[in-house]
N, C-alpha and C positions, 0 to 999 in steps of 0.2 A: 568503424562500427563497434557495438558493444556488444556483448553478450544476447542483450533483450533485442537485436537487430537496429537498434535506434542508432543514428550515427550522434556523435556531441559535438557540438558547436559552442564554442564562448558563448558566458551568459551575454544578454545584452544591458548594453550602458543605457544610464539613465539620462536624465537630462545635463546634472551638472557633471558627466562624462563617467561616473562611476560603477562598479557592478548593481546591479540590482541587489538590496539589501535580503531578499526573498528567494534570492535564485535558488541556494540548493533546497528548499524547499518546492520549488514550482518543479524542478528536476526531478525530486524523489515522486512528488504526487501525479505530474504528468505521465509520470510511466504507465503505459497501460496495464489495468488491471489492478493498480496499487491500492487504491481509493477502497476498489472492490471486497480488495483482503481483509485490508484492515475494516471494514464495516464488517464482516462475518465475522471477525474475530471481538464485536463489539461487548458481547455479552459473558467474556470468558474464555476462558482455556478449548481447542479444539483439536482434534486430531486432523491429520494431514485429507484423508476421504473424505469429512465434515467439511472444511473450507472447499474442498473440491465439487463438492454436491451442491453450496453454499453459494457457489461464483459458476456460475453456467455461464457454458461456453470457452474458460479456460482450459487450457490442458494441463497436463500433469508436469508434465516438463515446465512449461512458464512457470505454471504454480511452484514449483521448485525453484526455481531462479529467483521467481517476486521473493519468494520468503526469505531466500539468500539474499538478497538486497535487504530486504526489511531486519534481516538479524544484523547486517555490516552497520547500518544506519543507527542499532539500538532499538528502533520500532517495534518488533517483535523479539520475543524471546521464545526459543526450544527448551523444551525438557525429555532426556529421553529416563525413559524409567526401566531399570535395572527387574525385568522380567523376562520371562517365557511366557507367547512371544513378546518380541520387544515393541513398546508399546511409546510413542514420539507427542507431545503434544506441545502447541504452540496455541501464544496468550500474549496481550501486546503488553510492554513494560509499561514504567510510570509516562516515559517519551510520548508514547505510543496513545496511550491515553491522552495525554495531554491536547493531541488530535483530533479527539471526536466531536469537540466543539466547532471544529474546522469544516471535520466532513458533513454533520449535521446540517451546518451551514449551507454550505454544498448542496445539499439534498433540498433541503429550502427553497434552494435559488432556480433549483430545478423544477421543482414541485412547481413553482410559481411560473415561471420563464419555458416552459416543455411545448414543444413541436404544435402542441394545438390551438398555441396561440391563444390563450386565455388570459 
């Protein structure tokens, strides 16, 4: 098991018996809540209560973990600034960015393909 409760299993092989050329990405985005992060995070820099206000239904603790995944990954980047009080903000990198064409997509697919069958 991992930290986020998910247990890991080998990515799976493709046809010509190889890894899937996508897996650690299916891995980082499958994670629950990841998608989510990074979409609040779409429009700029936010403070840690902002994503949290931003992704209903996470907790504080997940939300802490996603974002530690997301800073391991490069995805997101922390800034803590040198005040009283100390003041933490996170903003997705160039990486991270490079994603929202991804997620957008995502969203598309959803938009079109959603539960009610339209």
């Amino acid at each position: 098991m991992t930290a986020g409760g998910a247990s890991r299993t080998k990515a799976p092989k493709t046809a010509g018996g190889g890894s899937c050329p996508a897996a650690s990405s299916f891995e980082l985005l499958g994670r629950r809540w990841v998608p989510y992060v990074i979409w609040a995070l779409r429009h700029g820099p936010r403070r840690f209560t902002e994503i949290l206000r931003a992704v209903p239904g996470i907790t504080d603790r997940v939300l802490t973990m996603r974002l530690r995944d997301l800073e391991a990954a490069r995805i997101v980047a922390r800034r803590q600034f040198n005040e009283i009080p100390p003041r933490v903000e996170y903003d997705l990198t160039e990486r991270g960015r490079d994603l929202m064409p991804v997620i957008g997509e995502m969203e598309r697919w959803s938009r079109r393909w959603d539960r009610s069958g339209r």
